[in-house]
C-alpha positions in Angstrom: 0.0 0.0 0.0 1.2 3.5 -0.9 2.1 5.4 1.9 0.5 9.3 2.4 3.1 12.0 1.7 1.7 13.4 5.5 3.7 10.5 6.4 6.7 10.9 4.4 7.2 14.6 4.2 6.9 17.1 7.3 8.5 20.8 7.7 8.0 19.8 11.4 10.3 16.8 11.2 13.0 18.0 8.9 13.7 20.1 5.9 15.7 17.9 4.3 14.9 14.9 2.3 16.1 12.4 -0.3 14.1 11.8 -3.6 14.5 9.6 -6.3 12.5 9.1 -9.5 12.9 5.9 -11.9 11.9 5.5 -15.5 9.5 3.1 -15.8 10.1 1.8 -19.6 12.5 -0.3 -20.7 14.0 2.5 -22.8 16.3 4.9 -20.6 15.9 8.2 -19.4 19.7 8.9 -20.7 22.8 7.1 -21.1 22.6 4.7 -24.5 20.6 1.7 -24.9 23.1 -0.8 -26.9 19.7 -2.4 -27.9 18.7 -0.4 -30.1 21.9 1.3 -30.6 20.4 4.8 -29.4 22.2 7.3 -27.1 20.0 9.4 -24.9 22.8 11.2 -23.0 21.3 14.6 -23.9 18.8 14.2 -21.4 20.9 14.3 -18.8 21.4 18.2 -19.8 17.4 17.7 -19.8 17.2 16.9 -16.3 20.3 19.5 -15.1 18.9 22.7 -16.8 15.0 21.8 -15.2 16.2 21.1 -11.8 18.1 24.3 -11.9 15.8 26.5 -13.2 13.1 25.0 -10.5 15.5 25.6 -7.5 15.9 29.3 -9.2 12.1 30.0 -8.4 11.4 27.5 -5.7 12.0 28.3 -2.0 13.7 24.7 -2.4 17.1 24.1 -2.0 18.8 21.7 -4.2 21.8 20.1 -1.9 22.9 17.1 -3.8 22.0 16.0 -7.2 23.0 12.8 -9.7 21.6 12.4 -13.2 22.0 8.2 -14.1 20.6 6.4 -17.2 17.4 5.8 -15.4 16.5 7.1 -12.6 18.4 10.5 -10.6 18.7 11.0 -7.3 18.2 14.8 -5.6 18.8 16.0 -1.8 16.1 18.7 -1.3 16.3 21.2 1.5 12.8 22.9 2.1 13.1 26.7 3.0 9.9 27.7 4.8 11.9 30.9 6.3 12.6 32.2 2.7 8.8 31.4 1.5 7.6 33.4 4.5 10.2 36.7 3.9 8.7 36.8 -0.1 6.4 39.6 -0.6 3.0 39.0 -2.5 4.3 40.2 -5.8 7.4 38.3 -5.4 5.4 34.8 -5.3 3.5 36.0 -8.0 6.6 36.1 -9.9 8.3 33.4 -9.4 5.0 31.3 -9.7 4.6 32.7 -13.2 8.3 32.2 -14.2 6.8 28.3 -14.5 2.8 28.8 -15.6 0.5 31.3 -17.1 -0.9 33.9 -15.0 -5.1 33.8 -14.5 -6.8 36.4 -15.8 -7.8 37.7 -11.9 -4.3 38.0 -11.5 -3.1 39.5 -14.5 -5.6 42.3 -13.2 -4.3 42.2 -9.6 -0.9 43.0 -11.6 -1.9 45.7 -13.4 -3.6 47.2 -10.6 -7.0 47.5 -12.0 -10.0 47.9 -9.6 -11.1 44.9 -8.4 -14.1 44.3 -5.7 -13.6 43.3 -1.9 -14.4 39.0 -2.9 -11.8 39.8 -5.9 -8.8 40.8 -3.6 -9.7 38.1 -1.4 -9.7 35.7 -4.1 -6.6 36.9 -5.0 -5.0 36.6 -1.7 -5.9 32.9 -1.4 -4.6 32.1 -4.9 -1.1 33.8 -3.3 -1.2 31.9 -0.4 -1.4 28.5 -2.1 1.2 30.0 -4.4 3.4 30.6 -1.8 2.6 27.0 0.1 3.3 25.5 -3.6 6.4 27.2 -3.9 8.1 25.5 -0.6 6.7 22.2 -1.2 8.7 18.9 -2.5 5.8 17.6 -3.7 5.3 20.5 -6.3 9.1 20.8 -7.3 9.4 17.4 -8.1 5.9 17.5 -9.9 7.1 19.9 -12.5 10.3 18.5 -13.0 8.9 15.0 -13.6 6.0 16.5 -15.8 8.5 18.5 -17.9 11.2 15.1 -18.3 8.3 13.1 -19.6 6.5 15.3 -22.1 10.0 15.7 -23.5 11.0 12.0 -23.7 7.1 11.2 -25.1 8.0 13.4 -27.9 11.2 12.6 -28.8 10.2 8.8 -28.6 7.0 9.4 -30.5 5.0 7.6 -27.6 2.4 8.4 -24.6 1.6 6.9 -21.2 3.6 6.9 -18.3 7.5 7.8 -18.4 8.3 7.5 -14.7 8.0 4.1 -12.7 5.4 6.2 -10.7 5.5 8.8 -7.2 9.3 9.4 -6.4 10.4 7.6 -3.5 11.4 9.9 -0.6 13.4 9.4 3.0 13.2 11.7 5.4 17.3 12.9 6.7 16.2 13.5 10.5 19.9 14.7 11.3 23.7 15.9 10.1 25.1 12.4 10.1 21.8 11.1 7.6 22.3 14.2 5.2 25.7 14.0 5.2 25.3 10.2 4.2 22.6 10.8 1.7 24.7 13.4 -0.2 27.6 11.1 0.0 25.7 8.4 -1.7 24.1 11.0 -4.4 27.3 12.6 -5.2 29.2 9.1 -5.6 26.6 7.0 -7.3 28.7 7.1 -11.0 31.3 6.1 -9.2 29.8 2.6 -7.5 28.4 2.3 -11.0 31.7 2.0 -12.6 31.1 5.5 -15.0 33.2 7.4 -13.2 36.9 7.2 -11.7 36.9 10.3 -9.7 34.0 13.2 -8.4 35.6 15.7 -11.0 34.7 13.3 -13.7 31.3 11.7 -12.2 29.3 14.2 -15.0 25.7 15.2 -14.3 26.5 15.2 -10.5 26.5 18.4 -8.0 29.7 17.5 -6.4 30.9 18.0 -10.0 29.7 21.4 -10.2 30.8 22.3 -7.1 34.5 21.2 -8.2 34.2 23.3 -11.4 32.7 26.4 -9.5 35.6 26.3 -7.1 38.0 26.1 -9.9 36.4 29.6 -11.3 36.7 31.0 -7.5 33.4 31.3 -7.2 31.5 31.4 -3.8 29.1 28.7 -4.7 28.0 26.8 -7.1 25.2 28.2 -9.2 21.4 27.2 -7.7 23.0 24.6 -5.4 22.4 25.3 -1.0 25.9 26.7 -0.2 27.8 25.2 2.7 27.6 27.3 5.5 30.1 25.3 8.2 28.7 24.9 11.5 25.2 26.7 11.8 25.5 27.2 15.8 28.5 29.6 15.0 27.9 30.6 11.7 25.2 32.9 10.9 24.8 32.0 7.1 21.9 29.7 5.7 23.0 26.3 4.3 24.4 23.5 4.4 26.2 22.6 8.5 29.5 21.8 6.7 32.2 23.1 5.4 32.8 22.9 1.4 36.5 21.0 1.5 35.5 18.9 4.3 32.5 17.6 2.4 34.3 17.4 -1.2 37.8 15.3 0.4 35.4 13.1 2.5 33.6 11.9 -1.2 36.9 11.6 -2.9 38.2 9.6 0.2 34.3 7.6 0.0 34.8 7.1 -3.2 38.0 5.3 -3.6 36.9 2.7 -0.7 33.9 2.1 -2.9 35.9 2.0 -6.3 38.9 0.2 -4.8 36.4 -2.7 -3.1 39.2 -2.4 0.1 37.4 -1.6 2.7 39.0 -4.8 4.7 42.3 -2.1 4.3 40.7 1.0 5.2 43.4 2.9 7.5 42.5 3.8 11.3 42.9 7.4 11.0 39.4 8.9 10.6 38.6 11.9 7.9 37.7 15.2 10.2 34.1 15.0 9.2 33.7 11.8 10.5 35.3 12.4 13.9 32.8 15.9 14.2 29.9 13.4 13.0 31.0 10.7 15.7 31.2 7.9 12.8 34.5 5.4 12.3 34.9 4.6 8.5 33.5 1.0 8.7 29.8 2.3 9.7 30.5 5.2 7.6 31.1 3.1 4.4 28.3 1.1 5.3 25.6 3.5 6.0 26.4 4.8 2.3 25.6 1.7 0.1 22.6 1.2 1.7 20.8 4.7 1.8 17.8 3.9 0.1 16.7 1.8 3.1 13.2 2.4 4.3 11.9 5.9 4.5 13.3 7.8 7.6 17.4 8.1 8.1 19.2 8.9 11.4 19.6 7.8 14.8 17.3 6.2 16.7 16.6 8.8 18.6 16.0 11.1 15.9 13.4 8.6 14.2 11.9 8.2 17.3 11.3 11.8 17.7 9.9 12.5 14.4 7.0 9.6 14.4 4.2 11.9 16.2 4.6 14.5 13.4 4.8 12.1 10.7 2.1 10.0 11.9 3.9 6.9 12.4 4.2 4.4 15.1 6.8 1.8 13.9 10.3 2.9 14.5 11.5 2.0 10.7 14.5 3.1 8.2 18.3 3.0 8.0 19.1 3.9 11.9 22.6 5.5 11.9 24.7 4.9 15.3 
């Protein structure tokens, strides 16, 4: 039985959250189908270019991101305190950078007289706007939507392009999204298409790379890293940019070299702040897309009354 997104999704439990969407025909999202000898690679630009311009208008926060040959994987941060700092016009803008305006608010816009029900009417149609514009559940909706009318063109087909809902988990603390990025960042690299982060195309940690290579603060439309928020009075990520990026490069060439028997003693920085050895560390990342809630088991047990839930279930993280 299909579980309700009340139950899956929650401001109240935590802004963050891994999603993943698979295609559901045999034919691939990208990559190239030796099949039929067709390459489909282009889509992965598809995919990039949507999810950027989405996080551009959304009050969502795109942490982590990896474009495969069918399915991706995104890390979403949900920024309620932005949505509620955006002035009336300013949803109406970014709500119409993606659809057509109604013809109420075309007049709201033009500031033509409108009667007492009229500017009520419009008020509620901002308010859901503005709802809409922090929720997962709409961000991944119109970049789903967008993919697959694409793809049915190109492929000269209808009916249904994705397997069906994206899956999402819940990251109920640091040491869960700090897994969960790990695990999106790396995944071309535990499928054997890439060697080495710099090279793992269509991934954030890539874009990252290249962005700090042009000395740029951040990388375009990705949720900066922002070190430790208790000290730190800038919005993102509770990491610091190098520690993140050397902890995936060191992840990945466990995972790539298959050594983990030979792993040495010394712990990466991160680790030690996230009170993880390498072992559990290695093995909490190849298995992220257990169950539907990640972190302790304290942090699960937390989040069940506003999620609905009684059963203590998911990847618990020690």
């Amino acid at each position: 039985m299909t579980t309700a997104r009340s139950q899956l999704i929650s401001i109240e439990a935590t802004p963050y959250y891994h999603c993943v969407s698979r295609c559901v025909r045999r034919s691939f999202l990208c990559g190239y189908d030796e099949l039929t000898q067709t390459s489909y690679e282009h889509r992965r630009g598809w995919v990039e270019k949507r999810l950027t311009r989405i996080a551009s208008v959304f009050c969502v926060d795109v942490c982590a991101y990896a474009i495969m040959s069918n399915h991706y994987h995104v890390v979403l941060h949900i920024n309620k305190d932005q949505a509620r700092r955006l002035s009336n016009h300013e949803v109406i803008e970014r709500w119409l950078t993606l659809h057509r305006a109604p013809v109420l608010i075309q007049r709201f816009l033009k500031h033509e007289a409108l009667s007492k029900a009229e500017h009520s009417a419009c008020l509620t149609i901002i308010k859901i706007w503005r709802e809409r514009l922090c929720s997962i559940s709409w961000f991944m909706r119109l970049l789903n939507q967008h993919i697959a009318s694409k793809a049915n063109r190109e492929d000269n087909c209808t009916g249904h392009f994705w397997e069906g809902r994206f899956k999402s988990q819940a990251l109920l603390d640091d040491k869960a999204l700090a897994a969960a990025m790990a695990y999106v960042d790396l995944n071309p690299i535990r499928a054997g298409i890439a060697e080495t982060p710099e090279t793992s195309g269509y991934t954030s940690v890539k874009a990252r790379i290249e962005s700090l290579r042009k000395n740029e603060a951040t990388a375009p439309n990705l949720f900066p890293f922002a070190g430790n928020p208790r000290n730190d009075m800038q919005e993102g990520l509770p990491f610091h940019l190098f520690d993140y990026i050397e902890l995936v490069e060191w992840t990945g060439r466990q995972i790539r070299e298959g050594t983990r028997q030979h792993i040495r003693s010394t712990q990466h920085p991160m680790l030690e702040r996230l009170g993880l050895n390498s072992d559990v560390w290695l093995n909490i990342c190849t298995k992220i897309e257990t169950g539907i809630l990640i972190g302790t088991a304290s942090s699960i047990q937390a989040v069940l009354p506003k999620l609905n839930r009684q059963r203590r279930t998911g990847l618990q993280i020690p």
